[in-house]
PDB file with SEQRES, HELIX, SHEET and CRYST1 records, atoms N, CA, C and O in Angstrom:
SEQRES   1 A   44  UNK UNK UNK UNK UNK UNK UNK UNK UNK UNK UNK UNK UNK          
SEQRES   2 A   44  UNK UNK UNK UNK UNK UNK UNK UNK UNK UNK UNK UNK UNK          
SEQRES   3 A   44  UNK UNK UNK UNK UNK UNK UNK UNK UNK UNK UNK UNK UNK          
SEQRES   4 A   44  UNK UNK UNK UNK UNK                                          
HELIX    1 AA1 UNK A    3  UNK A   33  1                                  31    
CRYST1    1.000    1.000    1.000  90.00  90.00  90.00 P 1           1          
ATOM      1  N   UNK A   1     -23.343 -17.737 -15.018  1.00  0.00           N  
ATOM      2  CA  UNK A   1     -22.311 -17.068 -14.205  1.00  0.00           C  
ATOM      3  C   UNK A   1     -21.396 -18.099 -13.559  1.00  0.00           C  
ATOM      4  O   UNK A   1     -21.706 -19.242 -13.224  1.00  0.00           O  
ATOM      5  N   UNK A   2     -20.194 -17.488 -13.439  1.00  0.00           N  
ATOM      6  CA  UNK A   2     -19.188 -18.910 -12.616  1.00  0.00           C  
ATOM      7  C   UNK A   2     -18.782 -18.202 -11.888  1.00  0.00           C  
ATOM      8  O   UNK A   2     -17.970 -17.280 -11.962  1.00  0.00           O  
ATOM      9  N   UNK A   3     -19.926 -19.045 -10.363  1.00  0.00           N  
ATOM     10  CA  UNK A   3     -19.671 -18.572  -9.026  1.00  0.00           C  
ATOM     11  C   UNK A   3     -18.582 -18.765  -8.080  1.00  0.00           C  
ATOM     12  O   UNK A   3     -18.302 -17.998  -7.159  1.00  0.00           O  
ATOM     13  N   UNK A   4     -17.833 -20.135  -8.460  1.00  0.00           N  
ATOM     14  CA  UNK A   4     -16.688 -19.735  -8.232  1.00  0.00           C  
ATOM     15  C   UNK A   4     -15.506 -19.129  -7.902  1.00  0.00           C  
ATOM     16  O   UNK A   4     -14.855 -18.944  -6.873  1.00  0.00           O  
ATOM     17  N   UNK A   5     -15.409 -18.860  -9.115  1.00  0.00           N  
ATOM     18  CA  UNK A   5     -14.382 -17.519  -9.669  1.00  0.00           C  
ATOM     19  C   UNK A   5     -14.933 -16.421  -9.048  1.00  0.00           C  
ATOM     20  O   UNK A   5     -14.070 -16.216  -8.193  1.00  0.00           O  
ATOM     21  N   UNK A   6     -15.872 -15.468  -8.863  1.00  0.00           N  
ATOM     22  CA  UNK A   6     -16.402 -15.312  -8.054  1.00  0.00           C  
ATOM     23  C   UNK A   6     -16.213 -14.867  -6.999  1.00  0.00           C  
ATOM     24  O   UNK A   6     -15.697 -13.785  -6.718  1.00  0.00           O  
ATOM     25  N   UNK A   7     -16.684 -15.804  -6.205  1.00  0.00           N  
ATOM     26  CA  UNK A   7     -16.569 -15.747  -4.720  1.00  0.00           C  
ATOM     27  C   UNK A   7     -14.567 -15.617  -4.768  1.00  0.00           C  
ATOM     28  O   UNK A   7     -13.943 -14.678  -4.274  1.00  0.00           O  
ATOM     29  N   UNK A   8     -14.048 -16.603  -5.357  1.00  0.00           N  
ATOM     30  CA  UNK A   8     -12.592 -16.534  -5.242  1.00  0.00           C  
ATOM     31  C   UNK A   8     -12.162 -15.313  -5.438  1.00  0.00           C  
ATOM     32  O   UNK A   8     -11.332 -14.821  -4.673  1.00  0.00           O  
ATOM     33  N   UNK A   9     -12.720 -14.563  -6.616  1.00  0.00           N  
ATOM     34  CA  UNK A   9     -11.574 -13.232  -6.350  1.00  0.00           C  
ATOM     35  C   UNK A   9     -12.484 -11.929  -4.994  1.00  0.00           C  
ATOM     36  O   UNK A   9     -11.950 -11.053  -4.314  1.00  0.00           O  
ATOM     37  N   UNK A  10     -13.602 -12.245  -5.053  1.00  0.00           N  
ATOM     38  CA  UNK A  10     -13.858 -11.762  -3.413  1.00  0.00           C  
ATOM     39  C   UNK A  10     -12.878 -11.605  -2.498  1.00  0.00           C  
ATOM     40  O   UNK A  10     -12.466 -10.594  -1.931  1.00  0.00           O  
ATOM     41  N   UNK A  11     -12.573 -12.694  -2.432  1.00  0.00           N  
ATOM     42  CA  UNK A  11     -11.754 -13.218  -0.827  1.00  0.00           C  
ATOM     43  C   UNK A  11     -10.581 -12.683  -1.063  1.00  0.00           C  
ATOM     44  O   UNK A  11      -9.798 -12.539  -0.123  1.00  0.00           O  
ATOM     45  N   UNK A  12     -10.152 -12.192  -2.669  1.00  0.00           N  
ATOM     46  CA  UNK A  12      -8.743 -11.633  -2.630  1.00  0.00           C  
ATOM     47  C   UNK A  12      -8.984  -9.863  -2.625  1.00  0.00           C  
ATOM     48  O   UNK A  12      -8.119  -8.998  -2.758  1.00  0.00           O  
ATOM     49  N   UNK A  13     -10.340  -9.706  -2.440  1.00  0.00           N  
ATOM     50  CA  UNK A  13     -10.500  -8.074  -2.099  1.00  0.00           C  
ATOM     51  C   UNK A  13      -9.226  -7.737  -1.084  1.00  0.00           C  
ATOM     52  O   UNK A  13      -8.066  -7.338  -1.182  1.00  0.00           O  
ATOM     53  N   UNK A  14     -10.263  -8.190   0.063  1.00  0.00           N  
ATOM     54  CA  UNK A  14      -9.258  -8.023   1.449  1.00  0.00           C  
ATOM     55  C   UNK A  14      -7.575  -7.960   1.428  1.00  0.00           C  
ATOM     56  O   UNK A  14      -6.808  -7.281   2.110  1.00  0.00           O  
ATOM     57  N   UNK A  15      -7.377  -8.710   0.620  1.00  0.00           N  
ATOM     58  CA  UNK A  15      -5.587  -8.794   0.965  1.00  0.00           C  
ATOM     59  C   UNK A  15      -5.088  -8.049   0.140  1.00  0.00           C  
ATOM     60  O   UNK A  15      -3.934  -7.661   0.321  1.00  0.00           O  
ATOM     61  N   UNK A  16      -6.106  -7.490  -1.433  1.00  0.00           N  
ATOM     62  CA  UNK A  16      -5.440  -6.464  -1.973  1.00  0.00           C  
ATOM     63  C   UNK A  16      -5.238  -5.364  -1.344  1.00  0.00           C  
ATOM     64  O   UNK A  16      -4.297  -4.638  -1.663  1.00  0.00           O  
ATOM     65  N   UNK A  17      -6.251  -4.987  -0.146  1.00  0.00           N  
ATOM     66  CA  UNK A  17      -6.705  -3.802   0.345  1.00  0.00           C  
ATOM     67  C   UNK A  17      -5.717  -3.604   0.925  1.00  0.00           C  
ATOM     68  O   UNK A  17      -4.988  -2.660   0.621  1.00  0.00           O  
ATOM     69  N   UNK A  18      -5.370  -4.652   2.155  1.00  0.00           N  
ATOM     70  CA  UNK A  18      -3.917  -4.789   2.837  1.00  0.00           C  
ATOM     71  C   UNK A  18      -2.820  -4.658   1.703  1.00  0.00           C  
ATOM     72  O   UNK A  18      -2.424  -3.522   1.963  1.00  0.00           O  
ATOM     73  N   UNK A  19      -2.239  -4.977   0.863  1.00  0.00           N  
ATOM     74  CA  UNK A  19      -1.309  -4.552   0.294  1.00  0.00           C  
ATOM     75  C   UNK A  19      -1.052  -3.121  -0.195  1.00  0.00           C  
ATOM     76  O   UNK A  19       0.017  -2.525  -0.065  1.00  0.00           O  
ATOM     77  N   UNK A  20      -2.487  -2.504  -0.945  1.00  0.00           N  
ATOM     78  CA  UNK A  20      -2.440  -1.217  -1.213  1.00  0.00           C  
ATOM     79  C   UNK A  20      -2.449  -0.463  -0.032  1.00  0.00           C  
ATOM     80  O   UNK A  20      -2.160   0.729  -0.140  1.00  0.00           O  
ATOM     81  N   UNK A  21      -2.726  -0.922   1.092  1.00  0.00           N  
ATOM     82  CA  UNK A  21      -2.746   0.058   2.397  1.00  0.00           C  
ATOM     83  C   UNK A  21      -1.167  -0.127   3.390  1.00  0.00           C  
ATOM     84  O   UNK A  21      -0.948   0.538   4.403  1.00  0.00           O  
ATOM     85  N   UNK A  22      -0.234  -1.140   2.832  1.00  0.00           N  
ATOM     86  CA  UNK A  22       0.480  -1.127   3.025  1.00  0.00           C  
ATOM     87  C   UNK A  22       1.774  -1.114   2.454  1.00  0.00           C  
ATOM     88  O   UNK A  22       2.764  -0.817   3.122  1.00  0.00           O  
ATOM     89  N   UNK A  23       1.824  -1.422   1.245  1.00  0.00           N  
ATOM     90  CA  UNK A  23       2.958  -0.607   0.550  1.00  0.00           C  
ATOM     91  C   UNK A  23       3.325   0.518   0.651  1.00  0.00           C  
ATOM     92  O   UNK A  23       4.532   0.650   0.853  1.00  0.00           O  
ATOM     93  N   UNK A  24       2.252   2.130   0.534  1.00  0.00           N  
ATOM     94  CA  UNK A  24       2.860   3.321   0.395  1.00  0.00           C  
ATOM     95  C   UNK A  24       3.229   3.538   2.326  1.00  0.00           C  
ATOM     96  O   UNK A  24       3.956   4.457   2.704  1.00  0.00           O  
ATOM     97  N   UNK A  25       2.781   2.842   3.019  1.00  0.00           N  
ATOM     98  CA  UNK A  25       2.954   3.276   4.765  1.00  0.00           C  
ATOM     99  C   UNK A  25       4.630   2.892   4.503  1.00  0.00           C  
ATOM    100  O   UNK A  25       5.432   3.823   4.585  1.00  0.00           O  
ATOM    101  N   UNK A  26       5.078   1.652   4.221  1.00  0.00           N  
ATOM    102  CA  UNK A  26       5.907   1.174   4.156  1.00  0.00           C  
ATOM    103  C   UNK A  26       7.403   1.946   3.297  1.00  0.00           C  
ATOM    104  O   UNK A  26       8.563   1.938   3.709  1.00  0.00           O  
ATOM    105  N   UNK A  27       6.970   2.441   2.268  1.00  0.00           N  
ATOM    106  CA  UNK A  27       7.383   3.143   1.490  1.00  0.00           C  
ATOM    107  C   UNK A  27       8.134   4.294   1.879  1.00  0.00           C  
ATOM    108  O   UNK A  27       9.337   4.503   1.719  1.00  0.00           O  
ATOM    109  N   UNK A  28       6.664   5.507   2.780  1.00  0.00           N  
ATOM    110  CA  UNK A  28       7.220   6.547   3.436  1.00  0.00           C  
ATOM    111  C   UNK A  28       7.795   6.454   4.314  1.00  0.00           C  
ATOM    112  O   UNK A  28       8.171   7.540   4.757  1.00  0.00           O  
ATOM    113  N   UNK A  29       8.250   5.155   5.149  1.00  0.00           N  
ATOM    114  CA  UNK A  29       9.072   4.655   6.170  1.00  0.00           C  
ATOM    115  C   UNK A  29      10.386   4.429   5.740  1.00  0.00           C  
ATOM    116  O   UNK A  29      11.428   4.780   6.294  1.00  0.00           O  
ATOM    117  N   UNK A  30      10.231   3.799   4.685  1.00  0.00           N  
ATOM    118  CA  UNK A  30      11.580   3.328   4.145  1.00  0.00           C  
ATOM    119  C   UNK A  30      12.741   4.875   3.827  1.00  0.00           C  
ATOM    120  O   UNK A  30      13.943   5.069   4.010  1.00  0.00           O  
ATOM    121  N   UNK A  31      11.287   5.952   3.131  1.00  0.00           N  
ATOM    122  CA  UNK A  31      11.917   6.716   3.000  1.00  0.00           C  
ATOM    123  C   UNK A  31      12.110   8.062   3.631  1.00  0.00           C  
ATOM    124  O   UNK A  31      12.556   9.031   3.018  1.00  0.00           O  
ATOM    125  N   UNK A  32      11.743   8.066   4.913  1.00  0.00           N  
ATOM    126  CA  UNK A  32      11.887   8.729   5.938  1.00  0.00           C  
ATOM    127  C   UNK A  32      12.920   8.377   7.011  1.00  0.00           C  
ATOM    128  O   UNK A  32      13.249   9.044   7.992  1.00  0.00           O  
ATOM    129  N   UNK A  33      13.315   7.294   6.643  1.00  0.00           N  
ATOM    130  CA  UNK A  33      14.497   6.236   7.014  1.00  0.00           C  
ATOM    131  C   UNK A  33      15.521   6.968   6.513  1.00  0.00           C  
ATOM    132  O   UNK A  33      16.016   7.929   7.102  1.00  0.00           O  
ATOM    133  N   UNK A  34      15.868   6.554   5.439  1.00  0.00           N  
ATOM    134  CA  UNK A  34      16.925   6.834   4.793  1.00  0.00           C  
ATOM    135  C   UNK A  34      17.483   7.955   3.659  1.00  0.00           C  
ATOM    136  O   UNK A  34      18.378   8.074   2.822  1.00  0.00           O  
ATOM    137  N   UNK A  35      16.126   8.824   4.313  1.00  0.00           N  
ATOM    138  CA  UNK A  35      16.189  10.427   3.279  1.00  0.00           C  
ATOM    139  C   UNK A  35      15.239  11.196   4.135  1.00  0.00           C  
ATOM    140  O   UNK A  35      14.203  11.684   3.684  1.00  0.00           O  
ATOM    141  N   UNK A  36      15.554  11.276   5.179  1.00  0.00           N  
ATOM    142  CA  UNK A  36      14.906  12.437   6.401  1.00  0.00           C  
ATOM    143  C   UNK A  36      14.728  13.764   5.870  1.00  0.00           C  
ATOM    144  O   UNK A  36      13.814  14.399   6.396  1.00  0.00           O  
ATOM    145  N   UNK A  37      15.547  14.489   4.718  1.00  0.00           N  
ATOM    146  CA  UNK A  37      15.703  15.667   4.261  1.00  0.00           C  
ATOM    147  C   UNK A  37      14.918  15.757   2.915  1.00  0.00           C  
ATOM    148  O   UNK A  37      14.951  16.787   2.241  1.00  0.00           O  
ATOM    149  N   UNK A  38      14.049  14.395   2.455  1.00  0.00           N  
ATOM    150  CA  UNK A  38      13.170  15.111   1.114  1.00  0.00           C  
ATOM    151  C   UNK A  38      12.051  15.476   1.508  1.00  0.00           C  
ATOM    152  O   UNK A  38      11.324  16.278   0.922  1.00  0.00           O  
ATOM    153  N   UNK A  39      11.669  14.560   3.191  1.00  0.00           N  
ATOM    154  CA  UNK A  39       9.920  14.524   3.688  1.00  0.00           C  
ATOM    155  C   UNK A  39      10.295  15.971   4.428  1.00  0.00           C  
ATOM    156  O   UNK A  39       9.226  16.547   4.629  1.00  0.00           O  
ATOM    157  N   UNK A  40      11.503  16.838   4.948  1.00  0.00           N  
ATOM    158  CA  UNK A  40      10.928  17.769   5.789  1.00  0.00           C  
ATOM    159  C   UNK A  40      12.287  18.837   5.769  1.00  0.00           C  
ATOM    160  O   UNK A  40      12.883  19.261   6.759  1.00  0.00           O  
ATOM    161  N   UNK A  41      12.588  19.139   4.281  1.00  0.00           N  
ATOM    162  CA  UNK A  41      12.990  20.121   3.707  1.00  0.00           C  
ATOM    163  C   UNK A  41      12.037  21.300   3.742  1.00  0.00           C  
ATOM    164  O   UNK A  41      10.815  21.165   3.672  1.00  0.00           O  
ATOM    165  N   UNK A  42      12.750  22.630   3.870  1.00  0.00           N  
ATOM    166  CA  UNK A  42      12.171  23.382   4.258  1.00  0.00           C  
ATOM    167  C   UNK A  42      11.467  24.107   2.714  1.00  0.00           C  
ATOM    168  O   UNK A  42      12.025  24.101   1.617  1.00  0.00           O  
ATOM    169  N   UNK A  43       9.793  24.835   3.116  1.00  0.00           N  
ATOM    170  CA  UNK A  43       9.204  25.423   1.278  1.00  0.00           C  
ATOM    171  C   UNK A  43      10.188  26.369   1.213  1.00  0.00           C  
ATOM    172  O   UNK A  43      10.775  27.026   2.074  1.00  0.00           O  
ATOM    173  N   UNK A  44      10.264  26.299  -0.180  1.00  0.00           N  
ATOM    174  CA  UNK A  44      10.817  27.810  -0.672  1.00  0.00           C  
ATOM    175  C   UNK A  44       9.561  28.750  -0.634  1.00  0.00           C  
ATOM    176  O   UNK A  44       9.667  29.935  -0.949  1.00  0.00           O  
TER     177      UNK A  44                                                      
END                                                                             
């Protein structure tokens, strides 16, 4: 086994987690920003 490599992509768990947990926050900001009327258009 190459422990290494390993342990190295371990340590990149965490910051994927942060990225996937922060892209879509970021996202619905961006687009609640600048399109207020797709997040809270009224149902047909």
């Amino acid at each position: 086994m190459q422990a290494p490599g390993f342990i190295r992509y371990l340590s990149l768990i965490p910051v994927l987690a942060t990225i996937l947990t922060l892209v879509p926050v970021v996202a619905w900001m961006l687009i609640n920003f600048y399109y207020p009327d797709l997040l809270f258009h009224p149902l047909p």
